[in-house]
C-alpha positions as CSV (number, residue, x, y, z in Angstrom):
1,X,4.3,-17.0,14.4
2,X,1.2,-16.2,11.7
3,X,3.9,-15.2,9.2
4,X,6.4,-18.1,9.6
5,X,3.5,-20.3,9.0
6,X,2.6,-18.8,6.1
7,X,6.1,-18.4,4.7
8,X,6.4,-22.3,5.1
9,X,2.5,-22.8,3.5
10,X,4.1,-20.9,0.3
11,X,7.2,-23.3,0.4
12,X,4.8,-26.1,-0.2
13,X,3.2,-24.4,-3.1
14,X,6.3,-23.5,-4.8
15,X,6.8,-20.2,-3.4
16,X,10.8,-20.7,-2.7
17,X,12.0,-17.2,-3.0
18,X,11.1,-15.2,0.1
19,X,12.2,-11.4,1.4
20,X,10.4,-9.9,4.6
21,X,10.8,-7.1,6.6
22,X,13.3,-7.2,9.8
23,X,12.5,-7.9,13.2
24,X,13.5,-4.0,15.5
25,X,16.1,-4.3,17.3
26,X,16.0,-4.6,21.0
27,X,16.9,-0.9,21.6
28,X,14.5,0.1,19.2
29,X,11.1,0.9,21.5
30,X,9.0,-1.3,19.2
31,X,7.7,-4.4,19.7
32,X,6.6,-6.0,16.3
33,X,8.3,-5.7,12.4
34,X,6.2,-3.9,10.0
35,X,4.2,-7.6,8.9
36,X,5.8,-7.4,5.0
37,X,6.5,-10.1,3.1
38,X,7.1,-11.4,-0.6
39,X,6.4,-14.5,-1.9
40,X,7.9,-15.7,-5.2
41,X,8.2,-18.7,-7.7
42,X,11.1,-16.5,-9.2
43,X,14.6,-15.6,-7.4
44,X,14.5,-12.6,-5.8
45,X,18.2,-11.4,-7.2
46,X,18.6,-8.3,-4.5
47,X,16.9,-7.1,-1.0
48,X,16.6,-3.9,0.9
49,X,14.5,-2.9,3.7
50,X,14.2,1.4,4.6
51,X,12.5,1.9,7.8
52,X,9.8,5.2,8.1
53,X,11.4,7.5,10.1
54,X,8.8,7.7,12.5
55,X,5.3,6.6,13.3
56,X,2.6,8.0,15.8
57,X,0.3,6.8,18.5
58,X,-0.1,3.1,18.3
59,X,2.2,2.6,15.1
60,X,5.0,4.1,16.7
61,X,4.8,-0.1,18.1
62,X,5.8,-1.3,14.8
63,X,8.7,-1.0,12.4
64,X,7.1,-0.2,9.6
65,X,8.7,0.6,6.1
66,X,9.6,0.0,2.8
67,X,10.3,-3.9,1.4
68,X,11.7,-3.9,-2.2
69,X,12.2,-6.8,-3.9
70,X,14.4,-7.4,-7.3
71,X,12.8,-10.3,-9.3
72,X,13.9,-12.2,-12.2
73,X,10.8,-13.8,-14.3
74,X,12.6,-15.5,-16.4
75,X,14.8,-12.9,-17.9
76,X,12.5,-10.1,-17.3
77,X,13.4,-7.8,-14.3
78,X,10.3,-6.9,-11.3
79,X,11.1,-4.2,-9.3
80,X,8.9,-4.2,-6.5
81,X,7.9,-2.2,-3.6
82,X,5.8,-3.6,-0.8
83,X,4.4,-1.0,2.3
84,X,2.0,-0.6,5.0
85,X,1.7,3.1,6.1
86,X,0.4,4.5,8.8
87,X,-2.7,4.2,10.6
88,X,-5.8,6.8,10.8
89,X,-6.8,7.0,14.4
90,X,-10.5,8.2,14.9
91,X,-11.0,10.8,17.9
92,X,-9.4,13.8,18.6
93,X,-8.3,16.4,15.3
94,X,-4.7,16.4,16.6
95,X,-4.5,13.0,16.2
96,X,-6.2,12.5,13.0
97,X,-4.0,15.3,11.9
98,X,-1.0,14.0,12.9
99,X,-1.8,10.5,11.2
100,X,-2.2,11.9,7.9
101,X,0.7,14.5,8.2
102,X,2.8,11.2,9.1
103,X,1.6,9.5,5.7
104,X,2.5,12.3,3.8
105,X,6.2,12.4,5.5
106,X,6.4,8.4,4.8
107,X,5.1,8.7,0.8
108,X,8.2,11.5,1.2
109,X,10.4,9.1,2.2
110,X,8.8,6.1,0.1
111,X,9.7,8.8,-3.1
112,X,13.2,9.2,-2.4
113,X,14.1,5.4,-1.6
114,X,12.3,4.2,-4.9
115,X,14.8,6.4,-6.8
116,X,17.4,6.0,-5.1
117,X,16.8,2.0,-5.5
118,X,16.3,1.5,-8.6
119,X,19.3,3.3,-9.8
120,X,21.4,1.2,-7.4
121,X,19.8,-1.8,-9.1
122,X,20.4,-0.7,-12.7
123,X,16.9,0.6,-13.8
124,X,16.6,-0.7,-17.5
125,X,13.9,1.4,-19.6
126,X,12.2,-2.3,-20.3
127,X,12.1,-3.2,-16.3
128,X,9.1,-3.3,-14.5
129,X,8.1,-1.5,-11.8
130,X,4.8,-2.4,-9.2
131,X,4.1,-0.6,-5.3
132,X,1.5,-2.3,-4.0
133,X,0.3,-2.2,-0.3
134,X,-1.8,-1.5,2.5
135,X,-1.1,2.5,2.2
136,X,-4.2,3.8,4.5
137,X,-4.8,6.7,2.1
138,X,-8.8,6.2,1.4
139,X,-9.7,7.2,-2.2
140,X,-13.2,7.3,-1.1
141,X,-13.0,9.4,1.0
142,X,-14.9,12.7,-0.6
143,X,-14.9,15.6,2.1
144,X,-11.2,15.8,2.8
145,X,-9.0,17.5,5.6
146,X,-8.2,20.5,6.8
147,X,-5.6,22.0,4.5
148,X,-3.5,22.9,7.7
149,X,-2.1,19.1,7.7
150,X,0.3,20.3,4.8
151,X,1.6,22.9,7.2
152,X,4.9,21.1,7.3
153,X,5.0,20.7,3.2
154,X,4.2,23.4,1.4
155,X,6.2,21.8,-2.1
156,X,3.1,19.6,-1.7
157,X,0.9,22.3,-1.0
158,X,1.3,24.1,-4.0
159,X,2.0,21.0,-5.7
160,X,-1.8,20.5,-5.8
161,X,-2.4,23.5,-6.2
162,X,-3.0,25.4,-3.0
163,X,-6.5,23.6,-2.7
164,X,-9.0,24.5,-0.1
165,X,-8.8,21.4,1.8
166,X,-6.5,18.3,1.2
167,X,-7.6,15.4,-0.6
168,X,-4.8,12.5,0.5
169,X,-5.7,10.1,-2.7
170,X,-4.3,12.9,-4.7
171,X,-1.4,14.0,-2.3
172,X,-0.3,10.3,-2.8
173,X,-0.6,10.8,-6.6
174,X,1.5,13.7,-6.3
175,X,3.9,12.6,-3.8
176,X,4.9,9.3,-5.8
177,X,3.8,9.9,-9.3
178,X,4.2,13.6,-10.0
179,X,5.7,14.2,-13.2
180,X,6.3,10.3,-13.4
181,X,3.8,8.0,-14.7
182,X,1.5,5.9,-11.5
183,X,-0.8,4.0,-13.1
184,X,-3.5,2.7,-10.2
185,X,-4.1,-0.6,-11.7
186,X,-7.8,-1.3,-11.0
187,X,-8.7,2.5,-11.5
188,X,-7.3,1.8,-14.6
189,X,-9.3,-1.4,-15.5
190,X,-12.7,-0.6,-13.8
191,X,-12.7,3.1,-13.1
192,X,-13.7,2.8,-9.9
193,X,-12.1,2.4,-6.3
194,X,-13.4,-1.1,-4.7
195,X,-13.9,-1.1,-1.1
196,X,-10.6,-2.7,0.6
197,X,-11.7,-2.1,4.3
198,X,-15.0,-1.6,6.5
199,X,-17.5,-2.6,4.2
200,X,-20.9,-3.0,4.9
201,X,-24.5,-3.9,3.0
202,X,-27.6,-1.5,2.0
203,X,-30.8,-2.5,3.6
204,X,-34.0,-2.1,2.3
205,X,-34.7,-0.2,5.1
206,X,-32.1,2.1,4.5
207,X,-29.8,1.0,7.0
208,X,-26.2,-0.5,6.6
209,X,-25.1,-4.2,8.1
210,X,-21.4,-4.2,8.6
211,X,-20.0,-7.4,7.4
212,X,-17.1,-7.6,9.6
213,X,-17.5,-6.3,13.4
214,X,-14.2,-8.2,15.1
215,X,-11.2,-7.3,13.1
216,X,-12.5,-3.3,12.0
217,X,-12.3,-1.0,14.3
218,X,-15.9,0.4,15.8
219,X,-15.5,4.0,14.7
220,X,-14.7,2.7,11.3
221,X,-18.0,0.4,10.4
222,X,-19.6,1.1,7.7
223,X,-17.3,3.5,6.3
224,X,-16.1,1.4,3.1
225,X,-12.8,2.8,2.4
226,X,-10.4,2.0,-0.2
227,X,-6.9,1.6,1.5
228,X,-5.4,-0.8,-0.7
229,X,-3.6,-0.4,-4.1
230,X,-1.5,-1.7,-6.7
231,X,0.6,0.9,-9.2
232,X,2.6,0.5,-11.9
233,X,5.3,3.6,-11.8
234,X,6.9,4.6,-15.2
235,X,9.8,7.2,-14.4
236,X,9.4,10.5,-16.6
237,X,11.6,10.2,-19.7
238,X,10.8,6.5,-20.2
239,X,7.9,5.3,-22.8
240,X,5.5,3.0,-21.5
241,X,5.6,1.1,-24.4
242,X,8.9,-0.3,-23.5
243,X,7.5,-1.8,-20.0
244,X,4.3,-2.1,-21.3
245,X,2.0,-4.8,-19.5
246,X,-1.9,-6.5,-19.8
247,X,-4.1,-6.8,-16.8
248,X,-6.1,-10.0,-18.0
249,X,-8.0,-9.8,-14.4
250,X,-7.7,-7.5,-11.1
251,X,-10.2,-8.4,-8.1
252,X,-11.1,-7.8,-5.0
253,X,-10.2,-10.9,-2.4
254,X,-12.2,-11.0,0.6
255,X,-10.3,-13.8,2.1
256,X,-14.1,-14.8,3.9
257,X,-14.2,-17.9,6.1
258,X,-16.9,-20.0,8.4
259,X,-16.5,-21.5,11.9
260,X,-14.7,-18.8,13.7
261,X,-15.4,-16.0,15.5
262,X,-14.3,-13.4,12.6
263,X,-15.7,-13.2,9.6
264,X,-12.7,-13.1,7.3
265,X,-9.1,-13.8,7.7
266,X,-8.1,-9.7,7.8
267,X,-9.9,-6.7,8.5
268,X,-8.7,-5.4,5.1
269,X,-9.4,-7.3,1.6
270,X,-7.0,-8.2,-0.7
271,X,-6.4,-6.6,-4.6
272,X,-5.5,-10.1,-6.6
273,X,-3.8,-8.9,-9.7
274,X,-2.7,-11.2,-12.9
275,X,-0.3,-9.2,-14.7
276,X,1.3,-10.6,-18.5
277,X,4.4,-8.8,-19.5
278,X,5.3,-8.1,-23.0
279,X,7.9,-10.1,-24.6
């Protein structure tokens, strides 16, 4: 219901052109789509959707994936890929480990569809290419896992390295950029990773205020994680000068509101980007 009213909100504001990600099927075991969407003022010229394989615990509800979107702006081609990942579950190690060993299996996944879609679609050298979403991976995050999650992936493993413990900001580097170019857009502009989820304030007294306690989880508060990112992905072999773009501004949007019970419209904020493409 949320999502069909906004899809008709953006119709009234020009936003004609509209992909989202498929309701499962009955026989499916879950019981709600993975919540993507794409709003544009530009036709979206070609569709696809590519489910995760899997999820766990609570995920495992929701059909979560891959929306990619082909977009014509006036003559210049978008490729774009839109994803939630899955969720980190506080509590036991076997769950937190099986959470982040899932991510790492859906950025897998997320690698070989992006390839295999863009060359279906006729990848021009000029083309643009964004992945933005929700990807629960917190750059942050400074202590790390156990390097046992990569158990099941040891390409990855010695991909970064063979490091000591496993630092999932980078995994995600390595896992979609690797040799490629993936450019994290605000990194890029501010050096810096903004806080996206469970932020909070610094008190004089040394303490921290949480400000949002009904939409984060309880475990979380506090925490102020960076979960949310924009990239631009250059394959290798392809100059960046030929899809070059300017980020004339890149925010943080905290979607805040008064006279309800929450605080602001989504436990997460949003990354705004203006992007100009060269002509």
């Amino acid at each position: 219901m949320r999502k069909m009213k906004l899809k008709h909100k953006a119709l009234k504001q020009g936003l004609t052109y509209q992909a989202e990600s498929p309701s499962p099927s009955f026989f499916s075991g879950q019981m709600v789509d993975g919540g993507l969407v794409t709003l544009s003022r530009y036709p979206i010229i070609s569709q696809s959707f590519k489910l995760f394989p899997y999820a766990v615990l609570s995920d495992n509800l929701a059909s979560k994936g891959i929306l990619y979107t082909k977009i014509d702006i006036q003559g210049k081609i978008l490729h774009l890929f839109n994803t939630h990942l899955q969720a980190s579950y506080i509590g036991k190690e076997t769950n937190v480990n099986a959470t982040v060993s899932t991510r790492v299996d859906q950025l897998l996944c997320f690698n070989k569809f992006m390839f295999k879609t863009i060359q279906e679609n006729q990848y021009d050298k000029q083309d643009l290419i964004i992945i933005a979403g929700d990807f629960n991976v917190d750059a942050r995050l400074r202590e790390g896992f156990k390097i046992t999650v990569l158990d099941q992936f040891p390409d990855i493993r010695q991909a970064l390295n063979n490091p000591q413990r496993y630092f999932e900001y980078d995994g995600l580097l390595a896992i979609l950029g690797g040799p490629n170019k993936l450019i994290n857009l605000y990194f890029e502009k501010y050096n810096e990773h903004p806080v996206t989820y469970a932020d909070c304030l610094d008190q004089e007294s040394g303490d921290k205020l949480p400000l949002e306690t009904v939409l984060t989880i309880k475990e979380d508060l506090n925490s102020q994680q960076c979960l949310d990112y924009i990239f631009q992905f250059v394959p290798e072999n392809y100059n960046i000068q030929d899809c070059q773009i300017r980020v004339p501004n890149i925010f943080v949007e905290k979607f805040q509101i008064q006279g309800q019970k929450f605080t602001q419209l989504s436990d997460h904020y949003g990354i705004v980007c203006e992007l100009q493409l060269n002509e």
